[in-house]
C-alpha positions as CSV (number, residue, x, y, z in Angstrom):
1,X,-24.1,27.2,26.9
2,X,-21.7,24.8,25.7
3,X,-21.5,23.6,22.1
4,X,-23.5,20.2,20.9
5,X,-20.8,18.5,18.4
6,X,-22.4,17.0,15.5
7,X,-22.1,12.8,16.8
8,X,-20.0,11.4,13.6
9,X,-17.2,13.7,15.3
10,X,-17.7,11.3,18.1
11,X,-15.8,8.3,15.5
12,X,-12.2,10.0,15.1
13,X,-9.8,11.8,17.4
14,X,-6.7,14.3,16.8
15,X,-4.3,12.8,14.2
16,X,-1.3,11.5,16.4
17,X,1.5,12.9,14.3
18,X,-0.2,15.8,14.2
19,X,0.0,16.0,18.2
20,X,3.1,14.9,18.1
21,X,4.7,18.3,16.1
22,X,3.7,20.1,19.5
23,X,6.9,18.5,21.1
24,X,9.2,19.2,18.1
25,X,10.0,22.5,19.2
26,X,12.8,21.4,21.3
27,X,16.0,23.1,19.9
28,X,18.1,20.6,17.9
29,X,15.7,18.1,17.1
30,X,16.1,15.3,14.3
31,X,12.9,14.9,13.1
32,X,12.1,11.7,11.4
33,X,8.4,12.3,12.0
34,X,6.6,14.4,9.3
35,X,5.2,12.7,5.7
36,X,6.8,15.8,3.9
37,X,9.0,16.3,0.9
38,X,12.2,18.0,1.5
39,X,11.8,21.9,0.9
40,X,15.4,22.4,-0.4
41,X,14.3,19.7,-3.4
42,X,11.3,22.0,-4.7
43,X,12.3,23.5,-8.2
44,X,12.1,27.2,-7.5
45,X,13.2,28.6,-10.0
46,X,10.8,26.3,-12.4
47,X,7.8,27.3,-10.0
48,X,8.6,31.3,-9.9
49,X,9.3,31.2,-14.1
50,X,5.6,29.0,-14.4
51,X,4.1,31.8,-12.2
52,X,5.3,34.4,-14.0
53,X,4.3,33.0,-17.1
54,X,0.8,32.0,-15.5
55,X,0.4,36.0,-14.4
56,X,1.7,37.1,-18.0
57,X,0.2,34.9,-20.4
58,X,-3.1,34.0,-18.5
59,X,-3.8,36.8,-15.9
60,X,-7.9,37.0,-16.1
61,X,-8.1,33.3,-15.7
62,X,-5.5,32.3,-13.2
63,X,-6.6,34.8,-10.6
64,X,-10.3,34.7,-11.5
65,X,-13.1,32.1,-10.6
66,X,-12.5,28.8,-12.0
67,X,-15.0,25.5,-13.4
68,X,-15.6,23.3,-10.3
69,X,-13.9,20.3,-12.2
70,X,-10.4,22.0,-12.7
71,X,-8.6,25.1,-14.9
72,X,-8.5,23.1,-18.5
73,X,-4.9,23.8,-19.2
74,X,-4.1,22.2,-15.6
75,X,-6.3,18.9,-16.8
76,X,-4.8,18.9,-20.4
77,X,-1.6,19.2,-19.0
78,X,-2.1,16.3,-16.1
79,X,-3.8,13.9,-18.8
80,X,-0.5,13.6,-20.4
81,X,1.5,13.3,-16.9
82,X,-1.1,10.2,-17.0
83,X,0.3,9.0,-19.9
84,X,4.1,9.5,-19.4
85,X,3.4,7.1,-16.7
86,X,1.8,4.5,-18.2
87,X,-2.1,5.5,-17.8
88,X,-2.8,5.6,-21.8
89,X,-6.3,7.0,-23.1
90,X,-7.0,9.5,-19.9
91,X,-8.7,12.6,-21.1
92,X,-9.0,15.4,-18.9
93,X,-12.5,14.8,-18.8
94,X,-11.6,11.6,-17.4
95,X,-10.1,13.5,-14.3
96,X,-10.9,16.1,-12.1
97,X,-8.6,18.5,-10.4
98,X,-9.1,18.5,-6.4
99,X,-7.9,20.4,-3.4
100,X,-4.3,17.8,-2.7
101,X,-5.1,14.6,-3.0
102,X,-6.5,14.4,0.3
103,X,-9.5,16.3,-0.6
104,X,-10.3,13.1,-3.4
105,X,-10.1,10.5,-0.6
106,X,-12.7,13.3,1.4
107,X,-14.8,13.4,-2.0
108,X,-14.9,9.8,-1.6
109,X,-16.2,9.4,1.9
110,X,-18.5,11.8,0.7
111,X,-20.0,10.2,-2.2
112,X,-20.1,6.9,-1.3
113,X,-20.1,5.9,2.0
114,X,-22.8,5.5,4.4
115,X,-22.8,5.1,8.3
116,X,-22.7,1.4,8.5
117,X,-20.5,0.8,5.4
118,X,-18.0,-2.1,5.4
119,X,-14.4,-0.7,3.8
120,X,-11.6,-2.6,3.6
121,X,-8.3,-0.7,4.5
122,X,-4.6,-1.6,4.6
123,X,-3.1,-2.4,7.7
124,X,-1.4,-0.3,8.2
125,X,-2.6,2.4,6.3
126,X,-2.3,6.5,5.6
127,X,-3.7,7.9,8.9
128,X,-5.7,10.2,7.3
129,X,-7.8,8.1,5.3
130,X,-8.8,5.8,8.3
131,X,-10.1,9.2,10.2
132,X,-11.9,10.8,6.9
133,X,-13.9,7.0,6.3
134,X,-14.7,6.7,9.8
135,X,-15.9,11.0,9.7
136,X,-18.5,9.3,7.6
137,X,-19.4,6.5,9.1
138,X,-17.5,3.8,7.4
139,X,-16.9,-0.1,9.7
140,X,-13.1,-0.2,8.7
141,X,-12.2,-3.9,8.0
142,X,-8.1,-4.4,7.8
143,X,-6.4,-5.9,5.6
144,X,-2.7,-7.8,6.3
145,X,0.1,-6.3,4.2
146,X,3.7,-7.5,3.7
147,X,6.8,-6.7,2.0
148,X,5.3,-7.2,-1.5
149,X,1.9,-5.0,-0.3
150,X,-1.8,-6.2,0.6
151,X,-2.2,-10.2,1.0
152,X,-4.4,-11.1,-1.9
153,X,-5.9,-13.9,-0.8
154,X,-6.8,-12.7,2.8
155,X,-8.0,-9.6,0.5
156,X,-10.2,-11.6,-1.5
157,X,-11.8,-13.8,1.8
158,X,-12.6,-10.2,3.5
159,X,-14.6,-9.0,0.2
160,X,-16.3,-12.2,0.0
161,X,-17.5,-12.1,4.3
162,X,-18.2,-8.3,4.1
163,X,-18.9,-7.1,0.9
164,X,-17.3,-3.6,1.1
165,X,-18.5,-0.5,-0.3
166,X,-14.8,-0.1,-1.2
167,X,-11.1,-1.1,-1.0
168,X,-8.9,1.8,-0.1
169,X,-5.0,0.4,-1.3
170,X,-1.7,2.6,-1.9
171,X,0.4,-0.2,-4.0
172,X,3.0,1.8,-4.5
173,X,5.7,3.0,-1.5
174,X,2.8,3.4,0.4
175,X,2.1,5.0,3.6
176,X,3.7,4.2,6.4
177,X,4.7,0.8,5.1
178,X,6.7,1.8,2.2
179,X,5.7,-1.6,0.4
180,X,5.1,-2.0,-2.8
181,X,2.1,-4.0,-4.7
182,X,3.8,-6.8,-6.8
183,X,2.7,-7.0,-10.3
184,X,0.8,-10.5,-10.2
185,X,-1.1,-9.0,-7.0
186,X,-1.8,-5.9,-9.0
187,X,-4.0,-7.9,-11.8
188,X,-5.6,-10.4,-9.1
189,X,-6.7,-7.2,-7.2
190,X,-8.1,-5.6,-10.7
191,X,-9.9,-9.5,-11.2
192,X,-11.4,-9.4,-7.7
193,X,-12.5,-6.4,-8.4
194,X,-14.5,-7.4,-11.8
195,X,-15.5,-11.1,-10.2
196,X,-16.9,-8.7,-6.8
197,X,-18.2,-6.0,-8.4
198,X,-15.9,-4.2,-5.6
199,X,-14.9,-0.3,-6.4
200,X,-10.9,0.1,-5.6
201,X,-9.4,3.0,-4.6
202,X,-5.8,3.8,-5.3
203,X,-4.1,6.3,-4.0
204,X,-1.2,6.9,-5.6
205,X,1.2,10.2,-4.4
206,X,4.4,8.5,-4.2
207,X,4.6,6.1,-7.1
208,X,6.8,8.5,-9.1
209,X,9.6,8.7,-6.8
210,X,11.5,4.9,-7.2
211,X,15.1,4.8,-6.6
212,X,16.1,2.5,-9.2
213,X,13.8,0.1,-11.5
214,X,10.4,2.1,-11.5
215,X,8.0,0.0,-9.8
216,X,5.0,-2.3,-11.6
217,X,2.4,-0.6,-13.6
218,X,-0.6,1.2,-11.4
219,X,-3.9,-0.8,-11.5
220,X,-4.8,2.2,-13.4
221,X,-2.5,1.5,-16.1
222,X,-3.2,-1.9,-15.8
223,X,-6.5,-2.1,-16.0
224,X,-6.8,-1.8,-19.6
225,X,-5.5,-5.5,-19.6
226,X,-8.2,-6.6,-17.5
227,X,-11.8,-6.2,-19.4
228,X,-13.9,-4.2,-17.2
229,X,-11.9,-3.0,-14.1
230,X,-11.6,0.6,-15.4
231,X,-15.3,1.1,-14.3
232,X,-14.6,-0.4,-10.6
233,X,-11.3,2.1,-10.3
234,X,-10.7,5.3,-8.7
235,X,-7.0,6.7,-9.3
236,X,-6.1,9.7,-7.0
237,X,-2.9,11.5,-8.1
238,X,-0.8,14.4,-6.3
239,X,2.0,16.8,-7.3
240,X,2.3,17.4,-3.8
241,X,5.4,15.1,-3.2
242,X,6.8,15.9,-6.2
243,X,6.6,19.2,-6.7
244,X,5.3,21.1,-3.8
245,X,2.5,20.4,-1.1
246,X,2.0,24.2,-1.0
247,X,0.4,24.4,-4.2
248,X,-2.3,21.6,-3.1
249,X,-2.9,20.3,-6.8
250,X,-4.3,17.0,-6.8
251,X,-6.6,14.9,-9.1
252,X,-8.9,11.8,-9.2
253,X,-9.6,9.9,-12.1
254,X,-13.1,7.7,-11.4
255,X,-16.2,6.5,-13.7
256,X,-18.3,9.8,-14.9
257,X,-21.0,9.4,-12.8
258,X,-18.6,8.9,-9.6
259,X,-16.6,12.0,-11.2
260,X,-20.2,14.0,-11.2
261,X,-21.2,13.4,-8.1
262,X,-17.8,14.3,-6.4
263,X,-17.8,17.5,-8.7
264,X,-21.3,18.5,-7.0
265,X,-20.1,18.3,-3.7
266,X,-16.8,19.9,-4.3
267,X,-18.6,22.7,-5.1
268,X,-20.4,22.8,-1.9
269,X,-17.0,22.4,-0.5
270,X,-14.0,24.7,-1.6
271,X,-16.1,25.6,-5.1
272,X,-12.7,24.8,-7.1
273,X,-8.9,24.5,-6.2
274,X,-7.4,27.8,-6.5
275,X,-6.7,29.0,-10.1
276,X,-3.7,30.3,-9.4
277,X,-2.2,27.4,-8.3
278,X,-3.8,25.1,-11.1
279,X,-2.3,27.6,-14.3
280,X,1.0,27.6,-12.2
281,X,1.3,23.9,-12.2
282,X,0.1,23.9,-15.9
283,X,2.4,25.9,-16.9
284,X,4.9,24.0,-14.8
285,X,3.8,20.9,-16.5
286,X,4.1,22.3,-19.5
287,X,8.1,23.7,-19.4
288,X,8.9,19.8,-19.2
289,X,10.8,20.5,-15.9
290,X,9.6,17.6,-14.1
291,X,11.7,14.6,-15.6
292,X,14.6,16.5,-14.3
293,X,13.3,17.4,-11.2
294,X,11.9,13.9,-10.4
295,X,15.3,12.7,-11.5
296,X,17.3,14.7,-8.9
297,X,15.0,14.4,-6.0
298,X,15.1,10.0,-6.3
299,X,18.9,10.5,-6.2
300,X,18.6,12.4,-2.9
301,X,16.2,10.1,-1.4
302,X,17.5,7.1,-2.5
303,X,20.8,7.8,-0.9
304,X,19.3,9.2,2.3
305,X,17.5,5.9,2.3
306,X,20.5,3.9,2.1
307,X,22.1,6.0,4.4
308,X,19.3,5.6,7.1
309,X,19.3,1.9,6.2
310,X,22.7,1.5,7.0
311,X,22.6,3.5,10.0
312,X,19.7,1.5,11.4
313,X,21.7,-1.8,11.3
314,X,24.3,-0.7,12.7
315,X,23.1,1.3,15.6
316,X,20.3,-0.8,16.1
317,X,20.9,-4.2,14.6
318,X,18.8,-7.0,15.7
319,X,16.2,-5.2,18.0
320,X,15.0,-3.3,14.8
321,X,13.3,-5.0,11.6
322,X,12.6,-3.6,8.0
323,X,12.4,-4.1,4.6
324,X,14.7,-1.7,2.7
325,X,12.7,0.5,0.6
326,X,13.0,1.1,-2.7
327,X,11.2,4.3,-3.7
328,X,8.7,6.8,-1.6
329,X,9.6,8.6,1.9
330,X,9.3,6.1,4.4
331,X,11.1,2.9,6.2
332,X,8.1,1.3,8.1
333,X,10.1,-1.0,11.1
334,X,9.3,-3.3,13.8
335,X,10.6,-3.3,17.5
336,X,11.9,-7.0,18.1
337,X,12.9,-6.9,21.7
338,X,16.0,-8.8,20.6
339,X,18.9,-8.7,23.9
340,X,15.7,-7.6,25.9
341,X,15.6,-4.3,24.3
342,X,12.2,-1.8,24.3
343,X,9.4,-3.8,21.6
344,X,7.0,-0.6,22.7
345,X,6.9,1.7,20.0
346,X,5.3,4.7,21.8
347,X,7.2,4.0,25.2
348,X,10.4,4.1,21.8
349,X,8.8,7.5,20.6
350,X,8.9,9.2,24.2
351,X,12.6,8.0,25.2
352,X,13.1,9.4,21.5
353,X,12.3,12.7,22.0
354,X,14.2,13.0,25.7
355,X,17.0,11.9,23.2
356,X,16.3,14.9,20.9
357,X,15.1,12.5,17.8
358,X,11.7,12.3,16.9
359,X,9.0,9.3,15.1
360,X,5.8,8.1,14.6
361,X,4.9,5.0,16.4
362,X,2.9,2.8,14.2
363,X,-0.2,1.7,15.9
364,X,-2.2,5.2,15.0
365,X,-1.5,3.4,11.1
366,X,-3.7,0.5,12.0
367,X,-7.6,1.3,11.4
368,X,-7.7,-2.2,14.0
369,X,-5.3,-4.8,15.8
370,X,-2.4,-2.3,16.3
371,X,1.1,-3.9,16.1
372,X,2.4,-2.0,18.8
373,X,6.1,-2.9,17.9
374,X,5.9,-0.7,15.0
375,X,7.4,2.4,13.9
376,X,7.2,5.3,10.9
377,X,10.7,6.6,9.7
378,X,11.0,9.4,7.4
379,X,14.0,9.9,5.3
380,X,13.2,13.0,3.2
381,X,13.9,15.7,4.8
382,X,17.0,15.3,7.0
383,X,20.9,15.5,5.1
384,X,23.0,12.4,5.8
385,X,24.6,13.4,8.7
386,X,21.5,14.7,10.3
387,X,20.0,10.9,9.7
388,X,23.4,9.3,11.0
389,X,23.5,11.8,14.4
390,X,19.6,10.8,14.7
391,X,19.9,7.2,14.1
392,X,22.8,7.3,16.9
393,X,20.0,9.0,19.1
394,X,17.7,6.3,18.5
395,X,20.5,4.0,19.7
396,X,21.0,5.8,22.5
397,X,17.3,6.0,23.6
398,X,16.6,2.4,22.7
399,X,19.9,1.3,25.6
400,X,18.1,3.9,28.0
């Protein structure tokens, strides 16, 4: 007898980068596809000294059960990381500790929305989150972004028609744009938020890693300026781009009756994110490692950003658009068909791969009204020359 899938699966499909590792096996490959961090960055040596420590200084603890809301060190420990960057007055009872970050955007869709629920979304937008809101039933409403991140007032006309349950935003290098929230937008979105009664979201896993200036204030940090936006604001933090995705430490900061809620159903969920990992990165946390370590991996990717920047002007010049980023992963561009060249970026992506480079095309970003000229590019985890040879490719596949 065949299986009867429970309907909500019925709202989301396979993630299309996800499908899209299937083809990378082909031998030489440039892959410009994958959101990762670049494995030859992680701090080994830091990580194998703060599991040592975690194994001799704390052994019954870090490899025993654990409280649902996080190991206390871990929160202690990621209270002050708040504070280092600009977040003042978080106490680790303020935050939980979560499963990646992902798993607070999940605890979200869990706790809040209802089938029917209006939420307002960048577009575009981390993949991901469009598929976990919709999982739940959420109506996705999309919001236009540019250069400097969500258009405010467009933001504040589509919480006055619908009236969202929430507003998902990454203001910071987000994902795939790579924009970043200006400072003035930052403190309208935190006043819309008071003058709607509207809960934001922001997701925040790449604001540590700027090339140069570090980039405005999060709302969290600003919201102390703004009487009464710290109640409508739910901060979800990650050390998965900055220290390592394998160890799946994440956090959200919310209101406590948000946090106790999502603490309930994490412990129908997971029950706690592993012990082990959480004293490791407490420990980690705790050697002061990370300035340095956040300090060498921005030089790396800021130069493989240039270098990818350079290289996409002057193999591709005008049939390609972007905006330069200045911090994150990602260079989000757009097809312009200039000299008659491809403006497709799927039909780009497939002629890609023949060409032994691979991308994300962008349309899978938007949660509606697709730009189908657009394309992700990730920086992070190919060397200069790898990004130069693969740029070429993309020349080459674009004159195809």
């Amino acid at each position: 007898m065949p299986i009867s899938f429970a309907s909500r699966l019925d709202q989301v499909e396979t993630s299309a980068i996800r499908e899209l590792f299937k083809l990378l096996g082909k031998p030489g490959i440039i892959s410009f596809a994958g959101g990762f961090p670049d494995s030859a960055m992680f701090d080994v040596e830091g990580i194998r000294e703060a599991t040592q420590r975690a194994l001799s200084e704390e052994p019954g603890s870090a490899l025993q059960y654990g409280a649902t809301e996080g190991y206390p060190a871990l929160r202690e420990q990621l209270a002050g990381y708040m504070a280092l960057r600009g977040a003042q007055g978080i106490q680790p009872e303020d935050l939980i500790v979560t499963t990646g970050s992902q798993q607070a955007l999940d605890l979200v869709g869990k706790t809040l929305i209802d089938p029917g629920d209006k939420v307002i979304v960048e577009g575009p937008t981390f993949l991901a989150t469009i598929q976990c809101f919709r999982l739940y039933g959420a109506e996705l409403v999309s919001a236009p972004i540019d250069a400097d991140g969500v258009q405010v007032d467009r933001l504040e006309q589509l919480i006055a028609e619908h009236r969202p349950r929430l507003v998902y935003l990454i203001p910071t290098f987000g994902n795939p744009s790579g924009a970043t929230l200006s400072l003035q937008r930052r403190k309208r979105i935190l006043e819309l938020a008071v003058e709607h009664q509207t809960l934001i979201v922001e997701d925040d896993p790449y604001g540590a890693l700027y090339f140069d200036a570090p980039p405005p204030a999060s709302l969290l940090a600003l919201s102390a300026q703004v009487p009464g936006s710290r109640e409508l604001l739910v901060h979800c933090g990650s050390l998965s781009k900055v220290l390592s995705p394998g160890l799946r430490v994440g956090w959200m900061i919310a209101p406590p009756a948000l946090l106790a809620k999502a603490t309930m159903c994490k412990q129908f969920s997971d029950a706690h994110t592993s012990t082990f990992a959480q004293a490791t990165a407490a420990q980690y946390l705790r050697a002061g490692r990370m300035p340095a370590t956040l300090e060498r991996v921005r030089a790396v990717y800021a130069q493989r950003a240039r270098t990818m920047g350079e290289a996409l002007r002057a193999e591709l010049g005008g049939a390609i658009d972007f905006v330069q980023p200045h911090g994150g992963l990602f260079i989000w561009a757009r097809l312009t068909g200039a000299g008659g060249k491809l403006a497709d970026g799927s039909a780009f992506a497939r002629k890609a791969i023949e060409q032994g480079v691979a991308f994300v095309p962008g349309a899978p970003f938007y949660c509606a009204h697709p730009d189908p000229a657009t394309l992700r590019l990730s920086f992070a985890t190919a060397d200069e020359a790898r990004i130069r040879e693969g740029v070429a490719r993309l020349g080459r596949a674009l004159d195809a």
